[in-house]
PAZAPA-4460 file (N, C-alpha, C; in steps of 0.05 Angstrom, whole numbers, plus 32768, in hexadecimal, padded with zeros to 4 digits):
% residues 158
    n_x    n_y    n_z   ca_x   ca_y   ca_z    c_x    c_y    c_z   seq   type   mol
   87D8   8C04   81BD   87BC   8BFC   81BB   87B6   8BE6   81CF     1      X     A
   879E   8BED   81E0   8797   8BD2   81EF   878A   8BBE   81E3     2      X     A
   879B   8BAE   81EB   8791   8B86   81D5   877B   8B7E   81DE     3      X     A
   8775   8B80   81FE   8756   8B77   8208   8742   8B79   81F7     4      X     A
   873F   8B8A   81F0   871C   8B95   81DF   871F   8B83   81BF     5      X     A
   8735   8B82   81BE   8741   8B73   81A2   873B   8B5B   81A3     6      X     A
   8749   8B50   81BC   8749   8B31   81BF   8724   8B26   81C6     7      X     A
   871C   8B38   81D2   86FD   8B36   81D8   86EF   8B35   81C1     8      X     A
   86F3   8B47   81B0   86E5   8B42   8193   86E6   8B25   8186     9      X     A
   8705   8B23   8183   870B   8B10   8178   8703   8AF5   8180    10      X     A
   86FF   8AED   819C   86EC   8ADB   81A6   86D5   8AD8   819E    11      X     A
   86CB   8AF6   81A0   86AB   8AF8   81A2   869E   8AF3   8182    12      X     A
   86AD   8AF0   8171   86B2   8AEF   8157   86BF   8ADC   8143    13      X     A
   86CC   8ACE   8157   86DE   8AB5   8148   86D3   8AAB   8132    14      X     A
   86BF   8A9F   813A   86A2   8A89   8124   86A4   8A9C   8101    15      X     A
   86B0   8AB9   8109   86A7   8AC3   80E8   86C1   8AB8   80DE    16      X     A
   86DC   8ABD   80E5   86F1   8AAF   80E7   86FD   8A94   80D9    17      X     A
   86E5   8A82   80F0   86EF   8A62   80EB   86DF   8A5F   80C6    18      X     A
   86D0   8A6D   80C1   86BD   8A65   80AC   86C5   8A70   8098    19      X     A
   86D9   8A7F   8097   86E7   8A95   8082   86FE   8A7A   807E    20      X     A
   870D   8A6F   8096   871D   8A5F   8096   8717   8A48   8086    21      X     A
   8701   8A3C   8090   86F8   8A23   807F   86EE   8A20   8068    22      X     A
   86E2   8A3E   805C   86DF   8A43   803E   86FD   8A40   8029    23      X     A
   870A   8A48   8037   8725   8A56   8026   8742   8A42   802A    24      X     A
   873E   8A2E   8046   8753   8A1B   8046   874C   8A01   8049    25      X     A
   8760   89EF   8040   8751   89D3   8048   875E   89C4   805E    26      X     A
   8777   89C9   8065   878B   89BF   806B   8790   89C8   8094    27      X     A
   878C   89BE   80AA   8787   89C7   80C4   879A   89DC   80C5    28      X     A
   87B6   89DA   80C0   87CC   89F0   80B9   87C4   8A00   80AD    29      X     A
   87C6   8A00   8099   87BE   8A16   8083   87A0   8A23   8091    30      X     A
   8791   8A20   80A2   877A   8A2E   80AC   8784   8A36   80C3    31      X     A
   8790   8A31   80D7   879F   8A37   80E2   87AF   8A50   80E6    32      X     A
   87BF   8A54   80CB   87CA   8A5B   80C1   87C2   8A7B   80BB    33      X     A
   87A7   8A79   80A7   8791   8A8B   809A   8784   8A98   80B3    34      X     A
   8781   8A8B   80CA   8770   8A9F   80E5   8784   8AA8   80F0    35      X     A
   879E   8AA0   80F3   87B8   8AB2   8102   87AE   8ACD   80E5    36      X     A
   87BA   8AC5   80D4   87C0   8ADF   80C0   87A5   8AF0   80C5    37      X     A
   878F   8AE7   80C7   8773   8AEF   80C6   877B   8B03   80D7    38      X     A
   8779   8AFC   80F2   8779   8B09   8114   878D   8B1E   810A    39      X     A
   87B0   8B19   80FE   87BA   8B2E   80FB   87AF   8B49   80E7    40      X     A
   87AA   8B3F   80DC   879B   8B55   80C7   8787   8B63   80D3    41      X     A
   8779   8B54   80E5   8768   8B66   80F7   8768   8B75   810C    42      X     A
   877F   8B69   811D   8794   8B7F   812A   8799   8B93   811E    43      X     A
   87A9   8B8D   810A   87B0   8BAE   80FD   879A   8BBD   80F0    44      X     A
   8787   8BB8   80F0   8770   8BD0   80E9   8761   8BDA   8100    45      X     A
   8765   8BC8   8110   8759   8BCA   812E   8759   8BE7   812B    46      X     A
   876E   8BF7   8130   8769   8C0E   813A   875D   8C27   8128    47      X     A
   8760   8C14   8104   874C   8C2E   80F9   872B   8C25   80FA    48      X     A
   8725   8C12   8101   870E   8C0C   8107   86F8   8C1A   8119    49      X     A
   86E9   8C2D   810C   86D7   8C43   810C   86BA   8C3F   811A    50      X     A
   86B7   8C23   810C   869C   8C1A   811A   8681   8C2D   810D    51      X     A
   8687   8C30   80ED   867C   8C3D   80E3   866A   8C26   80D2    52      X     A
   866E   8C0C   80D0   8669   8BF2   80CA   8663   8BDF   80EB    53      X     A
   864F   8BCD   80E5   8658   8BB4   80F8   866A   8BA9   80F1    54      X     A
   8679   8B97   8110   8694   8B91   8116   868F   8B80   8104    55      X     A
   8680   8B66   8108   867B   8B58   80F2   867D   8B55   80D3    56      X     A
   867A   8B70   80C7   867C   8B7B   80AD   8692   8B85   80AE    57      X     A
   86A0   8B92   80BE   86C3   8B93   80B5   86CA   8B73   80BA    58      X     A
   86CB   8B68   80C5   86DB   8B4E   80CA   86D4   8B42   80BE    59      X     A
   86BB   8B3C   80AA   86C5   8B26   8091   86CE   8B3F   8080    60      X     A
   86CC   8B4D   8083   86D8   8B64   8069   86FD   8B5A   806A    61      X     A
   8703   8B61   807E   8720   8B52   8083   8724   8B37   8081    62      X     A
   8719   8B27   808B   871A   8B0E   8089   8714   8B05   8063    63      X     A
   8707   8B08   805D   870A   8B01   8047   8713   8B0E   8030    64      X     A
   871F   8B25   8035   8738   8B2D   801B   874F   8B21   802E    65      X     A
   8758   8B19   803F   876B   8B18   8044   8773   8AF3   803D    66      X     A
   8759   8AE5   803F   875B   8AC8   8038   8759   8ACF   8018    67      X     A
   874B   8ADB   8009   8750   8AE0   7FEE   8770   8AE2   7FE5    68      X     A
   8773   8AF5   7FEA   8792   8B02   7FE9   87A6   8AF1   7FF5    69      X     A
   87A9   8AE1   8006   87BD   8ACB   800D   87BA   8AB2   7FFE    70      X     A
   87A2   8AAB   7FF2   879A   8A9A   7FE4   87A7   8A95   7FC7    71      X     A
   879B   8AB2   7FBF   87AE   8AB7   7FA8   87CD   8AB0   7FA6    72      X     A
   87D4   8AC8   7FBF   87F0   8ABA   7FBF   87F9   8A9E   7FC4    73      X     A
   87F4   8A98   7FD4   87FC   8A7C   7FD3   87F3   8A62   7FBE    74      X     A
   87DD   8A67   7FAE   87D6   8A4A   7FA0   87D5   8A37   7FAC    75      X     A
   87D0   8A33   7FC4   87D0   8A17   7FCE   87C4   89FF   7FC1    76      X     A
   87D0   89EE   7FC8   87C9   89D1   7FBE   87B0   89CF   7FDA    77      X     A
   879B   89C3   7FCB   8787   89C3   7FDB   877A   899E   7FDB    78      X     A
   8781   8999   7FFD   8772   8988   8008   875E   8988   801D    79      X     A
   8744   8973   8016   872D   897D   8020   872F   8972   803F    80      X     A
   8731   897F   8056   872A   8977   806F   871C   8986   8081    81      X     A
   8706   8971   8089   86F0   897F   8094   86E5   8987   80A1    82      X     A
   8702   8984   80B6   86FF   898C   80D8   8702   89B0   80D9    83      X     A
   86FC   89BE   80EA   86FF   89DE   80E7   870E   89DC   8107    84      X     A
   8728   89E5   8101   8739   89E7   8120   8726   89FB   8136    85      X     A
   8726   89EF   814E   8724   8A04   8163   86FB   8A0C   8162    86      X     A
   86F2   89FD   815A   86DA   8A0E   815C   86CD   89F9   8172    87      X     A
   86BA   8A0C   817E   86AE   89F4   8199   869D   89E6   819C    88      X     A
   86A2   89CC   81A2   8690   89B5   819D   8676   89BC   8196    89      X     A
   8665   89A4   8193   8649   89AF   81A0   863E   898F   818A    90      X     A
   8629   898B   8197   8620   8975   8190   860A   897C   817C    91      X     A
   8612   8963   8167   85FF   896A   814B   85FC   894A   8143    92      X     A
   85E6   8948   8136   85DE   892D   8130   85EB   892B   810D    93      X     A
   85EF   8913   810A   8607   8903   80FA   85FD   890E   80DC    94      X     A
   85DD   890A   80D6   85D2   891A   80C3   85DD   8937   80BB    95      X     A
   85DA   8946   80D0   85E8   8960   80CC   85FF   8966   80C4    96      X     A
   860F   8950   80CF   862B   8951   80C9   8636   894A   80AF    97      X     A
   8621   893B   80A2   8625   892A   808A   861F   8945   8076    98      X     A
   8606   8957   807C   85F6   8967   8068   860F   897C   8063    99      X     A
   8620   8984   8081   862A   899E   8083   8645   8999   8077   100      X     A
   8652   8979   8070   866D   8976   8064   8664   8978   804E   101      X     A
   8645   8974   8040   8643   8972   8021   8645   8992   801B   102      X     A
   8631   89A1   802F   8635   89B5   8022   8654   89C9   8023   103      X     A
   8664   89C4   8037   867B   89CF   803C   868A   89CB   8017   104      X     A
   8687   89B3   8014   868F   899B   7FFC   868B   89AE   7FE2   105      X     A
   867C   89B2   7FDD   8667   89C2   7FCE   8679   89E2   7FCB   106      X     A
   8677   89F1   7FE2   8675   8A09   7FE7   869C   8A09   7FDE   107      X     A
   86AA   89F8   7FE9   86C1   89FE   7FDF   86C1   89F7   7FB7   108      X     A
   86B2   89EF   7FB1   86B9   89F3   7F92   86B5   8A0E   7F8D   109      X     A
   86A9   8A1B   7F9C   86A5   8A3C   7F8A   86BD   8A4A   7F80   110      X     A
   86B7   8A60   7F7E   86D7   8A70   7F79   86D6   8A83   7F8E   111      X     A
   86E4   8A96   7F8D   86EE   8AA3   7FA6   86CE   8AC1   7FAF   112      X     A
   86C9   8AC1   7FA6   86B7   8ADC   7FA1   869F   8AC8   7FA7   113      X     A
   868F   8AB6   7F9C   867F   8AA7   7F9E   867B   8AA0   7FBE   114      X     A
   869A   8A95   7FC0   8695   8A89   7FE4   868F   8AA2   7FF6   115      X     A
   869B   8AB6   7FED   869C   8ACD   7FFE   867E   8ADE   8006   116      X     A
   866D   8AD2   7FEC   864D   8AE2   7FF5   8643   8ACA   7FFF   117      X     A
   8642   8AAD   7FF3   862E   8A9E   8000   8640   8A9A   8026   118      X     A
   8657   8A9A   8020   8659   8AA0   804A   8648   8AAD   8053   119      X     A
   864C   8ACC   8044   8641   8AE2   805D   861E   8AE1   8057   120      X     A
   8610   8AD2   804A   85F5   8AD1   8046   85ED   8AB6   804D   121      X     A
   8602   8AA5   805D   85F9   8A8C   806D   85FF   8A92   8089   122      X     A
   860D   8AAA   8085   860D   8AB5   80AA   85F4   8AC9   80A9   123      X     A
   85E3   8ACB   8099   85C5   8ADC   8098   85D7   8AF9   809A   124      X     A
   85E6   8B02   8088   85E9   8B1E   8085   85D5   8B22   806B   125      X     A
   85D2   8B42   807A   85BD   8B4F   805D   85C6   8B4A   8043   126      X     A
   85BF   8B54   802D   85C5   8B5B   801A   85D5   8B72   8014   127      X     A
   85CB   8B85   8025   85D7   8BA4   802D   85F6   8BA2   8034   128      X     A
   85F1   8B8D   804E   8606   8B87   8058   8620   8B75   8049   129      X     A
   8614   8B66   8039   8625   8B50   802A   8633   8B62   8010   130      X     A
   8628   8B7E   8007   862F   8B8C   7FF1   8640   8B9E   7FF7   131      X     A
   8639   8BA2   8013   8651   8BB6   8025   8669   8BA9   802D   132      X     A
   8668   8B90   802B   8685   8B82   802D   8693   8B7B   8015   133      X     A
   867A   8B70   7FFF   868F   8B6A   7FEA   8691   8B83   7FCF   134      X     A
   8686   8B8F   7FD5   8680   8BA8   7FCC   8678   8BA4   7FAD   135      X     A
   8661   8BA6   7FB1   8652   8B9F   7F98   8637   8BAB   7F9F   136      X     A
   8620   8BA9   7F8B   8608   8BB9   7F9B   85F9   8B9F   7FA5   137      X     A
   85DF   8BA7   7FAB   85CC   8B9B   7FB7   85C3   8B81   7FA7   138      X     A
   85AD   8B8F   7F91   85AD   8B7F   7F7A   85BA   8B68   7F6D   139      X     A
   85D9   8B6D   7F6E   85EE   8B5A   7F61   85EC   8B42   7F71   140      X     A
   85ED   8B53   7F91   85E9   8B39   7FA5   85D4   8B20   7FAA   141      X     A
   85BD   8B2E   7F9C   85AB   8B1F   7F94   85A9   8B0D   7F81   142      X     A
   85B2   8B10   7F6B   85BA   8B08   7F4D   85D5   8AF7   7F52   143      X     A
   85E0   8AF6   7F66   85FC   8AED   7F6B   85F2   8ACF   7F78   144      X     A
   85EB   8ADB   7F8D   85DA   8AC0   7F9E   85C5   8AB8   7F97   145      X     A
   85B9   8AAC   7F80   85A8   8AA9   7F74   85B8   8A92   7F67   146      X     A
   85CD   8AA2   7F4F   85E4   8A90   7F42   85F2   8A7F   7F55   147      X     A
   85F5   8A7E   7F6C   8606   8A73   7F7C   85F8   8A59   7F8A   148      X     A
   85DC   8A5D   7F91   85D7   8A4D   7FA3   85CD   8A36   7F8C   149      X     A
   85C0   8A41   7F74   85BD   8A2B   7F5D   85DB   8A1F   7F56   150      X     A
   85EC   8A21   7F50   8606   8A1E   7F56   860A   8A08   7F6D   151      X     A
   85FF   8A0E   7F85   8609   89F5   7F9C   85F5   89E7   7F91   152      X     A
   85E3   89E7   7F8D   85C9   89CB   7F92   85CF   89BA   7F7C   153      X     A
   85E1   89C2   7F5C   85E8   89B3   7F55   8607   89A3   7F59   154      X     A
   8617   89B7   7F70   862C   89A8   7F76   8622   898B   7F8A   155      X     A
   8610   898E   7F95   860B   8987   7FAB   85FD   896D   7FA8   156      X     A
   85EB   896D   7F8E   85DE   895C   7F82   85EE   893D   7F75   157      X     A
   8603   8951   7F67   8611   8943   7F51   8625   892C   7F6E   158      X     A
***
């Protein structure tokens, strides 16, 4: 199989990646860690990948059973750090930075299923789309994120 078109994705795509990473680990290793395993998991479907879905919609589809599923296994002991390895600068005012650790703060108390819709519906995926990944219907996704986002405003509050 040629890696080019692979490795190009995977660039062109990282950001779904680092955010699957920073939901599911706390630790720069241990995320680290979770995007090597990530990338491999995605390699090996690479080639049944049909493109009967956006790339996008397989790759958190992968990405996040595969941080589910290593999660599980491992139990990690979880410490909160708030740097995300490898992603590229870019200048943001100190406010933002303050709002975006509370909500990161927040978003890691969920449980595993929880983090997994409010990601893909803070990267503005459909509903359609967010039910096609976690496979649930439309509706639920509504009723889901509804419960969820009342859920942060009082993590967020408190």
């Amino acid at each position: 199989m040629d890696e080019q078109p692979f490795l190009a994705l995977i660039q062109e795509h990282q950001g779904i990646i680092h955010k699957i990473c920073r939901l599911y680990r706390d630790g720069k290793e241990d995320r680290e860690d979770l995007f090597q395993e990530i990338t491999y998991q995605l390699w090996k479907s690479f080639p049944s990948f049909k493109g009967e879905a956006k790339i996008s919609t397989w790759m958190y589809r992968i990405g996040l059973n595969t941080a589910i599923a290593s999660f599980r296994k491992k139990k990690l002991d979880v410490e909160y750090q708030p740097v995300l390895p490898d992603l590229p600068d870019h200048e943001v005012n100190e406010e933002y930075e303050i709002r975006q650790e509370r909500l990161f703060a927040a978003l890691k108390q969920l449980n595993e299923s929880e983090k997994a819709i409010i990601t893909l519906y803070l990267d503005e995926l459909s509903y359609r789309q967010i039910a096609e990944i976690i496979g649930i219907n439309e509706n639920n996704v509504g009723v889901k994120l509804n419960r969820i986002k009342f859920k942060i405003q009082k993590l967020i509050i408190a």
